[in-house]
C-alpha positions as CSV (number, residue, x, y, z in Angstrom):
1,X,26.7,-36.5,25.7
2,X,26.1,-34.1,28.5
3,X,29.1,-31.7,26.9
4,X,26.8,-31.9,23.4
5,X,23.6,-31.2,25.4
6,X,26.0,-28.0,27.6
7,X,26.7,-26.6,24.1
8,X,23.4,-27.3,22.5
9,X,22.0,-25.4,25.4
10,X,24.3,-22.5,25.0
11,X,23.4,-22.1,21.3
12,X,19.8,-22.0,22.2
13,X,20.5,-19.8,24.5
14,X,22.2,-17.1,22.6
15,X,19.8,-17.6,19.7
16,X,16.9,-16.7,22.0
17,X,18.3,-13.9,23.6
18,X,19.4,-12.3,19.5
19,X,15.6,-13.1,18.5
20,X,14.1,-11.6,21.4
21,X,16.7,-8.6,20.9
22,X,15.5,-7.9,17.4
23,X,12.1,-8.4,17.6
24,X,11.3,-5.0,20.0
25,X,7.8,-3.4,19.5
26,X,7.2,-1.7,17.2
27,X,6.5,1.7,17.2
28,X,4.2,3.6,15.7
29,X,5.4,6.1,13.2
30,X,3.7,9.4,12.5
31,X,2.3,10.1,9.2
32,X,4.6,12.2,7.4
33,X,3.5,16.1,7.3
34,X,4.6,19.2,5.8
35,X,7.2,21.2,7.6
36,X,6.7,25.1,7.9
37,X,9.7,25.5,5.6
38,X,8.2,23.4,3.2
39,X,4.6,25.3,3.2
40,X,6.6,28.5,3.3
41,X,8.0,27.2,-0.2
42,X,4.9,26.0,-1.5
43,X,3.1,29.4,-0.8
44,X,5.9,31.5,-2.0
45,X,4.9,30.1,-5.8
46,X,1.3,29.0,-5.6
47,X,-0.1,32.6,-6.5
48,X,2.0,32.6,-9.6
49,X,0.1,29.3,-10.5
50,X,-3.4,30.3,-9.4
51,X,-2.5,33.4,-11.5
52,X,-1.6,31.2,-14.7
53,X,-4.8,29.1,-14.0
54,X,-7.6,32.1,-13.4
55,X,-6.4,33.5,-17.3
56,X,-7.4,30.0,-18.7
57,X,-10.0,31.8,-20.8
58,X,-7.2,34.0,-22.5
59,X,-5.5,31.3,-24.0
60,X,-8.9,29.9,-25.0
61,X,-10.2,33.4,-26.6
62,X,-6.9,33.6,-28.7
63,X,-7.1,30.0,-29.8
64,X,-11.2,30.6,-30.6
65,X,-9.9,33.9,-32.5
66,X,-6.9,31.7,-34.5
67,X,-4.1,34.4,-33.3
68,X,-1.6,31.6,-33.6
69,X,1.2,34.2,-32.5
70,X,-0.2,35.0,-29.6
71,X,-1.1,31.2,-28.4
72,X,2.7,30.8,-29.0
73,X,3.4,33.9,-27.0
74,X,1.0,33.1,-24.1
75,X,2.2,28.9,-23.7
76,X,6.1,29.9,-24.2
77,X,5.0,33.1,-21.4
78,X,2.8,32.0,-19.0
79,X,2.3,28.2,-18.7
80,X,5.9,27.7,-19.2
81,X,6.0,30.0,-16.1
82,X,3.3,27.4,-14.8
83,X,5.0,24.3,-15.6
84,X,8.4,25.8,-13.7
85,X,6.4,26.7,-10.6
86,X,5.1,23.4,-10.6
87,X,8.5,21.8,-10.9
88,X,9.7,24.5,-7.9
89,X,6.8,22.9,-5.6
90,X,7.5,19.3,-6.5
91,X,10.3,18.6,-4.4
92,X,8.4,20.4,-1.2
93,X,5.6,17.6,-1.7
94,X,5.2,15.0,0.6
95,X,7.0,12.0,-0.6
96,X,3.8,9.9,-1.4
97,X,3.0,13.4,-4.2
98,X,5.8,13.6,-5.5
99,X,5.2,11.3,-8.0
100,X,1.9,12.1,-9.3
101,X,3.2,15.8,-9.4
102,X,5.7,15.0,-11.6
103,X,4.1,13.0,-13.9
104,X,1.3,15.7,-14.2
105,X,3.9,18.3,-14.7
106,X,5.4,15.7,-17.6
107,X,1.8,15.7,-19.0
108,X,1.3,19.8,-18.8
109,X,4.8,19.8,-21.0
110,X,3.4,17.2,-23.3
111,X,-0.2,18.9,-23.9
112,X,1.9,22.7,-24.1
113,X,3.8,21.0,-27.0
114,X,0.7,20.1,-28.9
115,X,-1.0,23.6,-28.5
116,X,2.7,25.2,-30.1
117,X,2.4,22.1,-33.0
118,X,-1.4,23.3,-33.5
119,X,-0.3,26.9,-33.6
120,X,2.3,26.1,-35.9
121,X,-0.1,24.6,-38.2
122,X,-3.4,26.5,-37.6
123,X,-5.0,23.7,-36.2
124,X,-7.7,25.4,-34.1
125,X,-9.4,21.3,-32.8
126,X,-5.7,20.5,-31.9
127,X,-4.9,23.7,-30.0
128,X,-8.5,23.8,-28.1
129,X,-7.9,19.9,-26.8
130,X,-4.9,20.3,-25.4
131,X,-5.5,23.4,-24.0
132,X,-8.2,21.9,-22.4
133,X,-5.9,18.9,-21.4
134,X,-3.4,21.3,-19.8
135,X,-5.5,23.6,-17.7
136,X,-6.9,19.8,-16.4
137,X,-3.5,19.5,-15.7
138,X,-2.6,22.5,-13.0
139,X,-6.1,21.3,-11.6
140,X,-4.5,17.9,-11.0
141,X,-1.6,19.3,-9.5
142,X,-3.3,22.0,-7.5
143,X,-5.5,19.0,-5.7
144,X,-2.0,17.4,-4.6
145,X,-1.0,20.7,-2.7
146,X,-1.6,21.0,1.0
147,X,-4.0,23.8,2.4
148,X,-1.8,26.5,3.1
149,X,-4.6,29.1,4.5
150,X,-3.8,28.0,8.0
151,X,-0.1,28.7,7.7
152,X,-0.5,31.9,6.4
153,X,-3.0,32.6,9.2
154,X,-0.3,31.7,11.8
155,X,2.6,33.7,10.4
């Protein structure tokens, strides 16, 4: 009995000493943040998507003035230029944005290939609504980027 109660004691013991072991405090982590390399990327293509946002009332002139060819031009040109600056930004995103970036860039895609089916087939009702959709779209993804005024001041 008092060799039971010895190893009983033991495995108490040791079971204690690995709880106590695993269960240190905890610490408290740091949200995450943007490294400089990372805002560096970031404003290295946001001008080219500002740029592709401030001619929004281009695309909607053409579309008003049914010149299909040019629509075409201007959503293969530019926004597709938009869409792959916003896939270039993406992966610089903190991890929590990355998601929603992508799915707005998904959506841009989407609402580009209804302007080019409404061009296709004249549909001026088609062509405004998803133009409006899209340019929504870069304002989404333009929210989820980080104010990058104050690294450019420091550089």
């Amino acid at each position: 009995m008092v060799r039971q109660r010895s190893i009983l004691s033991l495995i108490l013991v040791l079971l204690t000493t690995f709880l106590i072991s695993c269960a240190g405090p905890t610490v408290a982590t740091a949200p995450p943040t943007y490294t400089p390399a990372q805002l560096e990327k970031i404003q290295e293509y946001l001008p080219q998507l500002i740029a592709v946002r401030d001619r929004s009332e281009e695309l909607q002139e053409l579309i008003r003035n049914n010149e299909w060819v040019k629509v075409g031009n201007f959503i293969h040109g530019p926004m597709a230029e938009a869409r792959l600056t916003m896939n270039y930004i993406t992966p610089n995103l903190l991890p929590q944005d990355q998601p929603p970036a992508r799915k707005i860039t998904r959506q841009l895609f989407k609402d580009l290939v209804k302007i080019d089916q409404a061009a296709t087939n004249a549909n001026s009702l088609l062509a405004a609504r998803s133009y409006q959709s899209a340019y929504t779209d870069i304002e989404q993804f333009l929210q989820l980027l980080p104010d990058t005024s104050s690294a450019s001041e420091e550089s």
